[in-house]
ZAMARGU-4260 file (C-alpha; in steps of 0.2 Angstrom, whole numbers, plus 5000, padded with zeros to 4 digits):
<rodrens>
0) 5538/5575/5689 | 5521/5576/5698 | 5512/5589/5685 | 5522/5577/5670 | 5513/5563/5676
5) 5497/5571/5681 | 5498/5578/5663 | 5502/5559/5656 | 5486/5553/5666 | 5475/5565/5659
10) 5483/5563/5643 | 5480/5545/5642 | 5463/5544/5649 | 5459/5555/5631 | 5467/5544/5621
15) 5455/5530/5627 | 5441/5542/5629 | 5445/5549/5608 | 5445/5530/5601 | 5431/5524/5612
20) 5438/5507/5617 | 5441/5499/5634 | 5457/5499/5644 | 5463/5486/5657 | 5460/5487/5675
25) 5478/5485/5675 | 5482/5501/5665 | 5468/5511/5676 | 5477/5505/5691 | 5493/5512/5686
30) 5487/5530/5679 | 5475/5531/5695 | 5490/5528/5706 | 5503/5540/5698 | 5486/5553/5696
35) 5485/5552/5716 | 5504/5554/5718 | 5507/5535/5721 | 5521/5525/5718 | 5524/5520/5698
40) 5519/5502/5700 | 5524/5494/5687 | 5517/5483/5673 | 5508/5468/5673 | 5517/5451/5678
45) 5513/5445/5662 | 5522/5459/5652 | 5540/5456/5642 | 5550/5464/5651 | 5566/5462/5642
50) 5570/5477/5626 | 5579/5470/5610 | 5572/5458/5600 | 5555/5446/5605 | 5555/5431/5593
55) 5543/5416/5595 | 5529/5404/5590 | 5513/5403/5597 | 5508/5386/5607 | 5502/5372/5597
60) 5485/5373/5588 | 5486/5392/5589 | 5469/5397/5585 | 5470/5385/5567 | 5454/5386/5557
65) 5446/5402/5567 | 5453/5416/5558 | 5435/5417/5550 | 5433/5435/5552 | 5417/5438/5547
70) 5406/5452/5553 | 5397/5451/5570 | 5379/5460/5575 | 5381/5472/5559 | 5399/5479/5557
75) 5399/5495/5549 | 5388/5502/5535 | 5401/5499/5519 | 5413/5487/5528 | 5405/5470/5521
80) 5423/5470/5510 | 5436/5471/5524 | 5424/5460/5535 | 5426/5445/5522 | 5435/5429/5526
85) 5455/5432/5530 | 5460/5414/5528 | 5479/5410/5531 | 5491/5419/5526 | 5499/5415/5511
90) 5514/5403/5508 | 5529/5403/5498 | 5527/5405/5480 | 5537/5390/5470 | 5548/5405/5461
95) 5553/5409/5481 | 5547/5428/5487 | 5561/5438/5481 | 5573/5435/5498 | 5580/5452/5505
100) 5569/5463/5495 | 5569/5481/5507 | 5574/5486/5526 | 5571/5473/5537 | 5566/5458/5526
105) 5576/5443/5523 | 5571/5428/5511 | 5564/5420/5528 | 5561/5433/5540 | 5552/5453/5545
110) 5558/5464/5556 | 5545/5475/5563 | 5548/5489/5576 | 5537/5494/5590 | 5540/5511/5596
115) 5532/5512/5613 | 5534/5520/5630 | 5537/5504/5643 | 5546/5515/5656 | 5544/5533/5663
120) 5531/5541/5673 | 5519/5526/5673 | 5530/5511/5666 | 5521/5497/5655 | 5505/5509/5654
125) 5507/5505/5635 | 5514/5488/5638 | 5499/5479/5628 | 5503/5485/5610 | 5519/5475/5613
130) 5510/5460/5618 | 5497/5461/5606 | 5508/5465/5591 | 5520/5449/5600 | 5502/5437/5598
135) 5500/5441/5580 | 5517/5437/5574 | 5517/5423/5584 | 5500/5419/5578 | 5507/5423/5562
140) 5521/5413/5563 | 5513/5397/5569 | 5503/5398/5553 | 5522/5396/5544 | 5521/5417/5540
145) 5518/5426/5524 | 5524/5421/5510 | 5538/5410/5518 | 5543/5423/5528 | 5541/5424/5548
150) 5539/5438/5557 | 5553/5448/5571 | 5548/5460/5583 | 5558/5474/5590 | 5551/5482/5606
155) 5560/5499/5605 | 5558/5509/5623 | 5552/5526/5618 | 5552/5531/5637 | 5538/5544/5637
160) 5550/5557/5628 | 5550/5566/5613 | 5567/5565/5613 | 5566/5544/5613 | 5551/5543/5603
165) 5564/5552/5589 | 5578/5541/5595 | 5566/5525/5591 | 5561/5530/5576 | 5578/5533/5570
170) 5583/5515/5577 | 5566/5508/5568 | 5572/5516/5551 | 5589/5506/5551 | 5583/5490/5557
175) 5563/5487/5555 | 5555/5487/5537 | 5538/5493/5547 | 5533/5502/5563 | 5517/5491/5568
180) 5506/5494/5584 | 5516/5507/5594 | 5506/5519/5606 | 5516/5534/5613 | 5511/5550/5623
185) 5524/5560/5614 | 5524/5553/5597 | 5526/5568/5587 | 5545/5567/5592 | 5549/5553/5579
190) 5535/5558/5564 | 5547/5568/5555 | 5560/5553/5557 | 5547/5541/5551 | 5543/5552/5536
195) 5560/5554/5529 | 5565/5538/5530 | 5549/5532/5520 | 5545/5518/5533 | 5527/5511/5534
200) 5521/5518/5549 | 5504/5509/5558 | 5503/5513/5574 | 5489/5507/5584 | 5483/5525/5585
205) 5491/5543/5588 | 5490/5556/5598 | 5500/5569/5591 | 5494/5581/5576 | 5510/5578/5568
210) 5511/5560/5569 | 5495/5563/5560 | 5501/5572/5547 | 5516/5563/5544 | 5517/5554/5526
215) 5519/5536/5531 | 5509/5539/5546 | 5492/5526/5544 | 5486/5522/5559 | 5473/5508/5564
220) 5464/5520/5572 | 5464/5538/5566 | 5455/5548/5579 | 5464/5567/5576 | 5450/5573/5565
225) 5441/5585/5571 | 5424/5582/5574 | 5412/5572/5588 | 5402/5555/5585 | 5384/5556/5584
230) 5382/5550/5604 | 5376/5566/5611 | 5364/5566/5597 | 5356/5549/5603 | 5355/5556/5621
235) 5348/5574/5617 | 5334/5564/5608 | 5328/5552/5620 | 5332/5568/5634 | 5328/5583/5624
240) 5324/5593/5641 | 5342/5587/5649 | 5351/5596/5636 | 5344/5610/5641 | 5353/5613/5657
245) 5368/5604/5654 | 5388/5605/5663 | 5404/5603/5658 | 5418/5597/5672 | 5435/5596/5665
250) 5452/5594/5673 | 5467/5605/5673 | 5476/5601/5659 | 5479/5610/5642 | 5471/5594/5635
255) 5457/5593/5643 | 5453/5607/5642 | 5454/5610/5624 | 5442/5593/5622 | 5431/5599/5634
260) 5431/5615/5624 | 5426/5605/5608 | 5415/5593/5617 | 5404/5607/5622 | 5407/5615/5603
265) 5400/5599/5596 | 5385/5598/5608 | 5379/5617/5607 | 5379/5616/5586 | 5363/5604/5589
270) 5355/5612/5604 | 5364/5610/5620 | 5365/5622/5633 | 5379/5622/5645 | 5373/5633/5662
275) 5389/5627/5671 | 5407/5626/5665 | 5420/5620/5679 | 5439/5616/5676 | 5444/5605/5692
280) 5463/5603/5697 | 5469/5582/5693 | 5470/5576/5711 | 5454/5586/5718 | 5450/5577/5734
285) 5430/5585/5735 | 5419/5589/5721 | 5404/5589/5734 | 5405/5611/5731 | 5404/5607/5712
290) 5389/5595/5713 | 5381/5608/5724 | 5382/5622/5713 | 5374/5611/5700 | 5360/5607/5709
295) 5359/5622/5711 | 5358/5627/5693 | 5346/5612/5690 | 5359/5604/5680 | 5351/5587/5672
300) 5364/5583/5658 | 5383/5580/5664 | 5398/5576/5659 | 5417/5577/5662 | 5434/5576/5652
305) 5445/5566/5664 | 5452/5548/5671 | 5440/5536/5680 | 5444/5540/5695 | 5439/5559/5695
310) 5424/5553/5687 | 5421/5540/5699 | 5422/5553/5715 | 5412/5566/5706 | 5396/5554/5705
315) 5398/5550/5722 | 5397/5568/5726 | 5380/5566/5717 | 5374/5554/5726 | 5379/5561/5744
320) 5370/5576/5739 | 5354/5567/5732 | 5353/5575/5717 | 5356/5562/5701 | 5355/5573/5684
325) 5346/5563/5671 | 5360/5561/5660 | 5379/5557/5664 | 5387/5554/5650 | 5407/5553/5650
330) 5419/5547/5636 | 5424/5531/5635 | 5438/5528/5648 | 5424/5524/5661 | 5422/5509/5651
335) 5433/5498/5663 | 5427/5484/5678 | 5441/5496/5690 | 5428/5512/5687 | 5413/5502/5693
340) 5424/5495/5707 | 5424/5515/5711 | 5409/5522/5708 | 5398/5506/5717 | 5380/5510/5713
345) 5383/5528/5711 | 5388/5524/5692 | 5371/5515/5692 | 5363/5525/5672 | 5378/5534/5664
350) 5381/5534/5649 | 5396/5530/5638 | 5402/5524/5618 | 5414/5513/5610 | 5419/5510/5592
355) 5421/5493/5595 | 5413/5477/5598 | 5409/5477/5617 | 5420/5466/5626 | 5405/5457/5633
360) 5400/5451/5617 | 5418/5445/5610 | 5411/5425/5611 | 5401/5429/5596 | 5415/5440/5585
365) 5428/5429/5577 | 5440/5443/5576 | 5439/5447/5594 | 5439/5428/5599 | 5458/5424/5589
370) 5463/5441/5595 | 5459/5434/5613 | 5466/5415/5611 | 5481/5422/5603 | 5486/5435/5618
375) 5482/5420/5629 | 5494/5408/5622 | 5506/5422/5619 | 5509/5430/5636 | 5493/5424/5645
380) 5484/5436/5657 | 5468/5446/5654 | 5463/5456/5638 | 5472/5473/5637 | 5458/5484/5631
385) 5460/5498/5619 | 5478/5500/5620 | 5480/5480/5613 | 5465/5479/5603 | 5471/5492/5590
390) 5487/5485/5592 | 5481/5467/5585 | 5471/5478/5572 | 5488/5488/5568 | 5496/5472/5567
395) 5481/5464/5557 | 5481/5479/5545 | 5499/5476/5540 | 5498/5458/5537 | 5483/5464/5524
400) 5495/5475/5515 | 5507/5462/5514 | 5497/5448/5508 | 5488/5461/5495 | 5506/5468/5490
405) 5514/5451/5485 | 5529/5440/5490 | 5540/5455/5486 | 5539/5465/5503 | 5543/5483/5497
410) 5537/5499/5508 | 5533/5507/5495 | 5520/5495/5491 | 5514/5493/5507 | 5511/5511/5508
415) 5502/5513/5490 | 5492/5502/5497 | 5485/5510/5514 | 5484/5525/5506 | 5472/5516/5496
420) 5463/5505/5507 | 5447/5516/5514 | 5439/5503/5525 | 5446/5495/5538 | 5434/5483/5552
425) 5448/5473/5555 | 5437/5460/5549 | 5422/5464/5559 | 5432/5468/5575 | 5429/5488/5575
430) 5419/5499/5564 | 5427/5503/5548 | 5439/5519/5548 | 5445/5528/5532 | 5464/5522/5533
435) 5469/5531/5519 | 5461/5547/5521 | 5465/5547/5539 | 5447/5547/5546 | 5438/5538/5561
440) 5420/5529/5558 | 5405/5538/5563 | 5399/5524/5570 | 5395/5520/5589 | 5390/5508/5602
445) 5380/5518/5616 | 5381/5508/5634 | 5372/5511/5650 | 5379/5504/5667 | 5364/5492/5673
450) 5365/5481/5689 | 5383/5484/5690 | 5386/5481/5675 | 5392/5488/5656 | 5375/5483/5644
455) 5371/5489/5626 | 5358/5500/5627 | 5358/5506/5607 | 5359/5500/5593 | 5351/5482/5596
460) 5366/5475/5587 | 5379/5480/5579 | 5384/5500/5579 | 5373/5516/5576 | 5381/5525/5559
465) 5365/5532/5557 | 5368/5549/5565 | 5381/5563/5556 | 5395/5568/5566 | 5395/5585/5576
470) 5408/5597/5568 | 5416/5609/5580 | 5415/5626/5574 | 5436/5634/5573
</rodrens>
């Protein structure tokens, strides 16, 4: 059980790292815990906590007359379509909508399935794609639902296990008309389920080449393709003598190893040269020989495939040793309040990207702000970072493809449609991904930690989609 959930912590931290968003202190806390051989925890207070059906309406004057949507700072080159207006969703036609028109629909009612791992090595780790997706219907519902019909939710437990994840999907197949929002370490064990059965699948993102593949799979997020945003070409610029001398620390873990591997790739096809490769064990209590060996080398350009907390002790290292490399740039799970907790003033300059609007700057994105209001009223508590923000967007996406489909909810016309649909803001939320063709955005937001603090240090405004992606060779 301790390497499965050391594996599942560095597993995690990649998913957040690979769709540059920003998880919750809470989820940190969790993964840091079982990564250190801590207790499980267990999920936030405001969490559902019961499996089976979650019905509800959102409290009165649920974010009415917000749902504006629009663009914020400069969404993505190409996304000004998908960043329009969404207005409310649509009512009832007078020739009614059709009444039980596929798997899961009624003349009054959705069922949509969530297939998401609540319990197992770190229980209620993905916890926030329930709430969120629960906070859209609910939203959704209190706006009296689309085209007369309100929406169900069916958590389905897929208890970080293949063998669940298949179980769930076969459950979803029966009873849901669409799998929305779902987040699962082990999700390729219910893509060929999914598939067969011809059900919408839109997960929040996925993690699993298969799941990828899979027919019906269109997640909010696609982030299986292999290449790496232009980042590193923003940095090797502005530090053209740090990539020089540049190192690589990852963990031991077949998947960090294997991003690692392809984050070095990526950086050498535009000039980087790595004079020091190191893979580290999860729970290494001293990186102090690490740091010295790279000062050593001269090292001025680091960076490291792993969890917060590694990443946390391995700048302190630095700063023991007085010797600070130029640039220390990591993938996006440092972008998290509990990592600056950590690091203190050692995390003072590094370097990290998102594909999202910064949190900080949520106030003035419409998206972000009925995303926020509508988790609040929902189940209250504190945004949940990446894992509920491309829920709502999962959850956002479907309500698209029902409102462009018609009264008459078929998953075949639902799917028609994402395979279609080839950009995707969430209405100005996140840069716009190619749903249909399974592709991420090369677009970016570059932050630097400054006064103890997560600031935007390029573009201005907006994101940088300026710069090609790096293509791995192999």
């Amino acid at each position: 059980m301790r390497f499965r959930t050391a594996a599942l912590v560095v597993a995690l931290s990649l998913v957040a790292a690979a769709c540059g968003s920003r998880l919750s202190a809470e989820d940190h806390r969790l993964a840091a815990n079982a990564g250190n051989g801590g207790g499980n925890g267990s999920s936030s207070g405001d969490a559902a906590s019961a499996e089976g059906a979650v019905d509800g309406t959102a409290g009165e004057g649920a974010a009415a007359g917000t749902d504006t949507g629009a663009a914020t700072g400069g969404a993505a080159s190409g996304a000004a379509a998908s960043g329009a207006k969404a207005g409310a969703p649509p009512a009832a036609p007078k020739g009614g909508n059709g009444g039980a028109t596929d798997v899961g629909v009624t003349p009054t009612e959705i069922t949509i399935a969530v297939l998401t791992d609540r319990t197992g090595p770190v229980p209620g780790i993905f916890e926030p794609s329930v709430r969120a997706t629960q906070a859209w219907a609910n939203y959704i519902n209190s706006q009296g639902g689309i085209f007369g019909r309100k929406i169900k939710v069916i958590p389905i437990d897929s208890k970080t296990s293949a063998a669940d994840n298949r179980a769930g999907a076969l459950q979803a197949c029966k009873q849901a008309f669409a799998v929305v929002g779902s987040m699962s370490a082990y999700d390729d064990g219910g893509a060929a389920a999914l598939a067969e059965c011809g059900i919408p699948d839109i997960s929040a993102t996925v993690v699993n080449p298969p799941r990828d593949q899979a027919a019906t799979s269109f997640p909010a997020f696609p982030n299986l393709r292999h290449y790496v945003l232009g980042s590193k070409k923003l940095l090797s610029e502005q530090n053209p003598d740090a990539s020089k001398t540049a190192a690589m620390v990852w963990l031991n873990a077949s998947v960090a190893s294997y991003n690692a591997k392809k984050n070095m790739d990526a950086a050498r096809s535009i000039g980087y040269n790595f004079v020091y490769e190191k893979q580290v064990e999860v729970v290494e209590p001293n990186y102090t020989p690490y740091v010295v060996d790279m000062k050593n080398r001269n090292v001025q350009y680091v960076s490291m495939v792993g969890d917060n907390n590694s990443i946390a002790r391995m700048l302190k290292a630095f700063k023991s040793q007085n010797f600070v490399p130029k640039v220390r740039e990591f993938d996006t799970v440092i972008y998290d309040p509990k990592f600056l907790a950590q690091a203190g003033d050692a995390a003072e300059g590094t370097y990290t990207s998102i594909t999202v609007t910064p949190l900080e700057e949520a106030a003035s994105n419409p998206e972000y702000s009925l995303y926020l209001s509508s988790l609040k009223r929902s189940s209250g508590g504190n945004p949940d970072g990446f894992f509920g923000a491309y829920a709502w967007s999962a959850s956002r996406l479907f309500q698209e493809a029902l409102q462009k489909t018609g009264p008459e909810a078929k998953r075949t016309k639902v799917l028609d449609f994402l395979k279609g649909l080839h950009s995707w803001d969430n209405h100005g939320m996140h840069a716009a991904h190619d749903i249909g063709n399974k592709k991420a955005a090369n677009c970016f937001v570059s932050l630097v930690v400054k006064g103890g603090k997560f600031t935007r240090h390029s573009p201005a405004k907006g994101f940088d989609c300026n710069r090609t992606p790096m293509f791995p060779p192999g």
